[in-house]
DSSP file (Angstrom, degrees, kcal/mol; ACC not computed):
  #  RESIDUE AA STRUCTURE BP1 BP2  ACC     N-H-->O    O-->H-N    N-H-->O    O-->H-N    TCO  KAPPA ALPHA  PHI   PSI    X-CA   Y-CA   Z-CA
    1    1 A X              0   0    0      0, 0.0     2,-0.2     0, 0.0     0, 0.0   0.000 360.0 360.0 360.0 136.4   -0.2  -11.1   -4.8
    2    2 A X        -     0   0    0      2,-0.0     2,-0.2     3,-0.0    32,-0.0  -0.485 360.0-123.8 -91.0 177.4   -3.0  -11.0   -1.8
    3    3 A X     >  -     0   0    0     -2,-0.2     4,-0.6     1,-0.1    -1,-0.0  -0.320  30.3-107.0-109.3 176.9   -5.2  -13.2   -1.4
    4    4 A X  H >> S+     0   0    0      2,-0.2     4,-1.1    -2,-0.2     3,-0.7   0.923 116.4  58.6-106.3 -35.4   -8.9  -11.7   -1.4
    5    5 A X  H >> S+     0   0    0      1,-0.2     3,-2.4     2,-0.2     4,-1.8   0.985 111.0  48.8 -56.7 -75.3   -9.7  -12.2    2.5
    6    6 A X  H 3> S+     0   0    0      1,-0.3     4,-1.2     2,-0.2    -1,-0.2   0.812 110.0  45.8 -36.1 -31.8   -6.4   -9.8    3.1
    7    7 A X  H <X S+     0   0    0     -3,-0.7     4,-0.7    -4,-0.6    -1,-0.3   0.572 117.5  42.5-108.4   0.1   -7.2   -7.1    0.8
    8    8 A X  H <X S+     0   0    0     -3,-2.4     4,-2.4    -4,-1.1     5,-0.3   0.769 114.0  53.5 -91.3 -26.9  -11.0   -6.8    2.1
    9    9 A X  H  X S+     0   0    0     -4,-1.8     4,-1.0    -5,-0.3    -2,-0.2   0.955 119.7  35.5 -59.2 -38.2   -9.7   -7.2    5.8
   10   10 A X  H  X S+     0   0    0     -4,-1.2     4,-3.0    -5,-0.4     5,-0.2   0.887 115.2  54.5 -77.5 -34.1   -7.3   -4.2    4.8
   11   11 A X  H  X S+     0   0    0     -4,-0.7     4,-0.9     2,-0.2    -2,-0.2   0.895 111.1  44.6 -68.7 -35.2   -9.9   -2.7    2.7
   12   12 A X  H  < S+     0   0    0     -4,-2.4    -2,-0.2     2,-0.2    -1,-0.2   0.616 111.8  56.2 -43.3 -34.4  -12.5   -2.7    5.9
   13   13 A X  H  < S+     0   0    0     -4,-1.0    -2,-0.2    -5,-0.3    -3,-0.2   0.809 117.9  26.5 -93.7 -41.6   -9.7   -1.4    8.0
   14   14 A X  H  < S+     0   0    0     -4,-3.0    -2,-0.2    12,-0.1     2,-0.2   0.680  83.3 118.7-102.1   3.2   -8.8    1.9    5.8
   15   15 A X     <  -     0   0    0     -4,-0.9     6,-0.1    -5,-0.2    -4,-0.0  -0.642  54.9-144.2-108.4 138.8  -11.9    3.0    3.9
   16   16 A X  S    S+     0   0    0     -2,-0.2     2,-0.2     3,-0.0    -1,-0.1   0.850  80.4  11.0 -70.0 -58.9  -13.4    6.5    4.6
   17   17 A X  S >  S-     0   0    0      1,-0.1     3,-1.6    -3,-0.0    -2,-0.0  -0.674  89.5 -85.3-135.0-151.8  -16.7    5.3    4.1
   18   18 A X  T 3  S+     0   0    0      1,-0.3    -1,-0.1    -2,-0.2    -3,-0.1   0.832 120.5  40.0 -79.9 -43.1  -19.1    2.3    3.8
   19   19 A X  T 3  S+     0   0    0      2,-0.0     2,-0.7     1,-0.0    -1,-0.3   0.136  84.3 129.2 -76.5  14.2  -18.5    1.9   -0.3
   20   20 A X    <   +     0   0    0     -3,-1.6    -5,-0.1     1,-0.1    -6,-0.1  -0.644   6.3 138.4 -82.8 110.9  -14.9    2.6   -0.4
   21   21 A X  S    S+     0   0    0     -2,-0.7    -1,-0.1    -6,-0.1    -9,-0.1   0.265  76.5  29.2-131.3  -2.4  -13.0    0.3   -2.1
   22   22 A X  S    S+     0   0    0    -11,-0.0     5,-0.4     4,-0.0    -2,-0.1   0.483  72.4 134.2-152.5 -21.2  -10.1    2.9   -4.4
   23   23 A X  S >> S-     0   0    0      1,-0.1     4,-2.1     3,-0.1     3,-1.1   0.039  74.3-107.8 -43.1 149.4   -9.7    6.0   -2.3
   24   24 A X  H 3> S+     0   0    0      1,-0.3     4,-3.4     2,-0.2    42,-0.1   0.845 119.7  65.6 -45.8 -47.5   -6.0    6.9   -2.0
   25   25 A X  H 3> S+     0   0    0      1,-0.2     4,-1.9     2,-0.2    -1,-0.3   0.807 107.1  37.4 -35.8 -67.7   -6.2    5.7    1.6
   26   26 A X  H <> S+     0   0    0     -3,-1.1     4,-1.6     2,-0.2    -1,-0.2   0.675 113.4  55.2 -54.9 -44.6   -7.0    2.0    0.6
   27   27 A X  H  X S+     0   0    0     -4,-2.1     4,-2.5    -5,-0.4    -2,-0.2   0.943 107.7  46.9 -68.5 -47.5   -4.7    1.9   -2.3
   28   28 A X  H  X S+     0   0    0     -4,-3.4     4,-1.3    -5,-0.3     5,-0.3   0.973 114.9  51.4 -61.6 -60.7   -1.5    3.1   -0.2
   29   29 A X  H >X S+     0   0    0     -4,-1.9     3,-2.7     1,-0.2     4,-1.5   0.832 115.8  45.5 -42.6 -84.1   -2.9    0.0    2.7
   30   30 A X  H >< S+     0   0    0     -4,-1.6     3,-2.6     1,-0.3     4,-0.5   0.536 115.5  40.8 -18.7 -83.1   -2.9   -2.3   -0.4
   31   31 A X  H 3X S+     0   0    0     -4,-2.5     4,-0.8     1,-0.4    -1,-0.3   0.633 106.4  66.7 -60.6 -34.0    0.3   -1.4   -1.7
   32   32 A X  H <X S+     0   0    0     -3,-2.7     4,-0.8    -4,-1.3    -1,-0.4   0.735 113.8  30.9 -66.0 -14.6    1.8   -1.3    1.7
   33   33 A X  H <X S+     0   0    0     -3,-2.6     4,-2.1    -4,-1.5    -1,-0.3   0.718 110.0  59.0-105.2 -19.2    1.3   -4.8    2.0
   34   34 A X  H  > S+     0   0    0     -4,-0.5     4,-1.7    -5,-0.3    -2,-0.2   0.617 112.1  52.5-102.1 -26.8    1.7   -5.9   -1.5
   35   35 A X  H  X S+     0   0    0     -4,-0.8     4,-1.9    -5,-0.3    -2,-0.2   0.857 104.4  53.9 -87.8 -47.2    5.1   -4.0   -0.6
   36   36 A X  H  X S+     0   0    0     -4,-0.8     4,-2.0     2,-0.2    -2,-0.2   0.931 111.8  44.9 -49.8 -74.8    5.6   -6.2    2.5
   37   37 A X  H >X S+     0   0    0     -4,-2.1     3,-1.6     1,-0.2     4,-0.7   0.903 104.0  61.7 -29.5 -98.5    5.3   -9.3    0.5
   38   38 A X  H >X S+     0   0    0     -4,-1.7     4,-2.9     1,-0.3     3,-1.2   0.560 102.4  53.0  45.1-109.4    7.3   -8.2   -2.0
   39   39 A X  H 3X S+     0   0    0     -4,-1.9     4,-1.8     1,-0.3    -1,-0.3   0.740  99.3  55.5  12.5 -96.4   10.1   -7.9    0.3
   40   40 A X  H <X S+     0   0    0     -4,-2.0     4,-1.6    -3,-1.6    -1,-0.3   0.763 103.7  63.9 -30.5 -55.5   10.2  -10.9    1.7
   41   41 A X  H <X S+     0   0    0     -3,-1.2     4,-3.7    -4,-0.7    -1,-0.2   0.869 100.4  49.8  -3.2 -66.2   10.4  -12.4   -1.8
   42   42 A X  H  < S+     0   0    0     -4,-2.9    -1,-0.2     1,-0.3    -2,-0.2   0.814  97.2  63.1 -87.7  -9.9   13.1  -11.1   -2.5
   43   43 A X  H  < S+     0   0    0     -4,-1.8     3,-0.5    -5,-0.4    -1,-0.3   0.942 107.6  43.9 -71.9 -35.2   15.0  -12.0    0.3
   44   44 A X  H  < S+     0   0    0     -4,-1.6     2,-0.4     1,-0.2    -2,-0.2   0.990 124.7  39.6 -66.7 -47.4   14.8  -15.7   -0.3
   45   45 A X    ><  +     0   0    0     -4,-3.7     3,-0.8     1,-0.2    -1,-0.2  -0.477  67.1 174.2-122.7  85.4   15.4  -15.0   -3.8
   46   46 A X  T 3  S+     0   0    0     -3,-0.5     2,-0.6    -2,-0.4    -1,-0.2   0.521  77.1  47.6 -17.7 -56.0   18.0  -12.3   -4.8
   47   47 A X  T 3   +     0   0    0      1,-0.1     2,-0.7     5,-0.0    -1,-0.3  -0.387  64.0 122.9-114.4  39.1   18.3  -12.5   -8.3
   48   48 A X    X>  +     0   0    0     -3,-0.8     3,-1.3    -2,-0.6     4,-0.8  -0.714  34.7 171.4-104.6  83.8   14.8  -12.6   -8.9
   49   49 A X  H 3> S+     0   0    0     -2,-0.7     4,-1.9     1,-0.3     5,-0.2   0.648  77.1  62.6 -81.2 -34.0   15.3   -9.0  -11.5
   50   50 A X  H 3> S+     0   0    0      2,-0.2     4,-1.0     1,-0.2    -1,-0.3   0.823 112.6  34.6 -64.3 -51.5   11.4   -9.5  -12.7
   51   51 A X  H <> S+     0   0    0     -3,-1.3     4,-1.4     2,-0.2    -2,-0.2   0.691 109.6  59.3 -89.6 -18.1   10.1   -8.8   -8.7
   52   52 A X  H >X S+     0   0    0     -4,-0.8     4,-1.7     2,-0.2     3,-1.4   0.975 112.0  41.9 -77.8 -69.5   12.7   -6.4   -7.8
   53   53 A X  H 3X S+     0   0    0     -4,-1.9     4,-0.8     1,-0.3    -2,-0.2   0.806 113.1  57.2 -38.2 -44.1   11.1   -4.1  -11.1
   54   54 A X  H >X S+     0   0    0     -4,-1.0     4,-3.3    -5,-0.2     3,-1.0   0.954 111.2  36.4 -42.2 -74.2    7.8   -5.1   -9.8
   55   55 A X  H <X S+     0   0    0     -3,-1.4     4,-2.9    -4,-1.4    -2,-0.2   0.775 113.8  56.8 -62.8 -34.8    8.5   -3.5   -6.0
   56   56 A X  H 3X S+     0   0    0     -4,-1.7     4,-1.7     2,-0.2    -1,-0.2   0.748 108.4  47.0 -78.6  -6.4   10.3   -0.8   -7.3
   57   57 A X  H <X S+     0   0    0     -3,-1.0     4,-2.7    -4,-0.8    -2,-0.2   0.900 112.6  50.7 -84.1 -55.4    6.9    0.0   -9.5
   58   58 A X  H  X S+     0   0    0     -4,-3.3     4,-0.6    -5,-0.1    -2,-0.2   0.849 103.7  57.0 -65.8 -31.3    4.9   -0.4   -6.6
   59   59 A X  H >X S+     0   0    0     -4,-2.9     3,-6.1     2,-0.2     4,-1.8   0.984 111.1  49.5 -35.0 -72.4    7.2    2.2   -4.2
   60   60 A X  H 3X S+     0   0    0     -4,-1.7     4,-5.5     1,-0.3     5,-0.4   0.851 110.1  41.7 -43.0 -61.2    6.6    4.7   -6.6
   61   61 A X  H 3X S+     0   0    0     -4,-2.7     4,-0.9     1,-0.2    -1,-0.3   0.672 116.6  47.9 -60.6  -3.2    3.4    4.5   -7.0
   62   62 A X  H <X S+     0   0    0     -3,-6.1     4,-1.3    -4,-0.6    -1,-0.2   0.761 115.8  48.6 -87.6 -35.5    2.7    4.1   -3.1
   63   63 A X  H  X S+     0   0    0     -4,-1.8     4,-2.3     2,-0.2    -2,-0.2   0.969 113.0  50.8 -77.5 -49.0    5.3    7.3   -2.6
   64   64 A X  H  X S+     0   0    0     -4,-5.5     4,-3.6    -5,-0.2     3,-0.3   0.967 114.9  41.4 -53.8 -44.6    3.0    9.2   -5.6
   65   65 A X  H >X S+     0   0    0     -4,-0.9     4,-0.8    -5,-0.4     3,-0.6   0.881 111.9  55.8 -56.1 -89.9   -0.5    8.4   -3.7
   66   66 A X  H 3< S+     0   0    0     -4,-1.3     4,-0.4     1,-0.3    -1,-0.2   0.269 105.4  53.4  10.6 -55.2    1.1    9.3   -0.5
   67   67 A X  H >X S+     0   0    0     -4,-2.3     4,-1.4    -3,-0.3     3,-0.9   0.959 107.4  48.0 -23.1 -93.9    2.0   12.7   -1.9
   68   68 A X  H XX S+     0   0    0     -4,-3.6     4,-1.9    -3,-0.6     3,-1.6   0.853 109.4  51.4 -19.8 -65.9   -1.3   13.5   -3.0
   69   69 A X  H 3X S+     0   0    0     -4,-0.8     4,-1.1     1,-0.3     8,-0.3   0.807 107.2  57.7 -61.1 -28.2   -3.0   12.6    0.3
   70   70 A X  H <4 S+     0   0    0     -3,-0.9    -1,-0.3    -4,-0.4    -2,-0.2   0.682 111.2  38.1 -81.3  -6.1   -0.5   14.7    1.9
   71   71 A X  H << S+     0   0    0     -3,-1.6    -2,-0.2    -4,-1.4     3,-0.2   0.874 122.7  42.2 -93.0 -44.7   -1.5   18.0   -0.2
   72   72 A X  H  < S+     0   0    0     -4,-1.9    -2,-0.1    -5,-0.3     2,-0.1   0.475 130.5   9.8 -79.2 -20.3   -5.1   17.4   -0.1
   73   73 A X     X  -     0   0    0     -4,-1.1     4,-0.9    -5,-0.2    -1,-0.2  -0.648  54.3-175.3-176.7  97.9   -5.8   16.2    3.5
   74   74 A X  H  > S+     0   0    0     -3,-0.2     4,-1.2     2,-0.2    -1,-0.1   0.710  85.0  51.2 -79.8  -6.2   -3.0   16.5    6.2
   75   75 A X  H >> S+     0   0    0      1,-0.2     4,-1.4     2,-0.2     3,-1.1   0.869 116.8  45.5 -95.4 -76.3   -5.1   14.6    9.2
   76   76 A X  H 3> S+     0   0    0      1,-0.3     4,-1.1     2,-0.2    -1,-0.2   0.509 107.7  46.4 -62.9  -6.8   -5.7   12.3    7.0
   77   77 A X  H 3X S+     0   0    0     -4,-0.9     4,-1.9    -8,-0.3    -1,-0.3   0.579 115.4  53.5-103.7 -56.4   -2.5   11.6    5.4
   78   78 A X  H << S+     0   0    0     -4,-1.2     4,-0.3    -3,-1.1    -2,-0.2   0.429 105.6  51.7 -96.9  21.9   -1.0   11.5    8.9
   79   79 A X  H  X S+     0   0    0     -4,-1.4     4,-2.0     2,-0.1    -2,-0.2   0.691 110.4  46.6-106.8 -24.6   -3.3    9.1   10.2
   80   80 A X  H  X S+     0   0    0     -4,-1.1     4,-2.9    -5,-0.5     6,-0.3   0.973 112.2  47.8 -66.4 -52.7   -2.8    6.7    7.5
   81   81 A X  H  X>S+     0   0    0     -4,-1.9     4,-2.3     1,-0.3     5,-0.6   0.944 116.6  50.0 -76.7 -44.6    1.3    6.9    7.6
   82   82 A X  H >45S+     0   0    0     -4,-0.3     3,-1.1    -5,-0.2    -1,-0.3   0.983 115.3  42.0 -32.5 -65.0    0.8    6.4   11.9
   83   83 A X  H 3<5S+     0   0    0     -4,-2.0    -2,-0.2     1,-0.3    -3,-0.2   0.904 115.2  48.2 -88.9 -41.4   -1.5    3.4   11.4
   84   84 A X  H 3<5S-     0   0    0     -4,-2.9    -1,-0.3    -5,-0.2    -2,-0.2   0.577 109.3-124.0 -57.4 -14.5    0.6    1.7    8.5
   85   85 A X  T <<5       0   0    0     -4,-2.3    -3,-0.2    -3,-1.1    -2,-0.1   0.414 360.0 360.0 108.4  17.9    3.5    2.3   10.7
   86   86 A X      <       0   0    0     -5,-0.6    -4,-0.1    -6,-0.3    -5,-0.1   0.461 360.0 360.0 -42.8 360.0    5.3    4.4    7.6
């Protein structure tokens, strides 16, 4: 889980404009990080079956957004995957 100064720093960093707080753009930064975490997790603890279901929930849904943005807006789509280092 982030903490709320990380997910406005990240929200500040990707959002299109000045009230944007859920565009696809923002959700994928969120997720990517969420993703990050995640990760890490799980390396210290392997058998944790609950967080692995968890990460795999959040791929998808990072892979589905991702999708979209890429159908709907290629500059943006490849500015996001650049700057998240995807």
């Amino acid at each position: 889980m982030l903490k709320k100064e990380e997910k406005e720093k990240l929200i500040k960093e990707t959002q299109i404009h000045e009230t944007d707080t859920g565009s696809a753009d923002v959700q994928v930064a969120i997720l990517t990080k969420e993703i990050e975490n995640l990760s890490l997790h799980l390396k210290r603890h392997p058998k944790d079956e609950h967080s692995k279901r968890g990460l795999l929930k959040k791929i998808i849904k990072r892979k589905k957004l991702l999708k979209f943005l890429e159908k709907t807006d290629k500059e943006r789509y490849q500015k996001l995957v650049k700057k998240l280092g995807l």
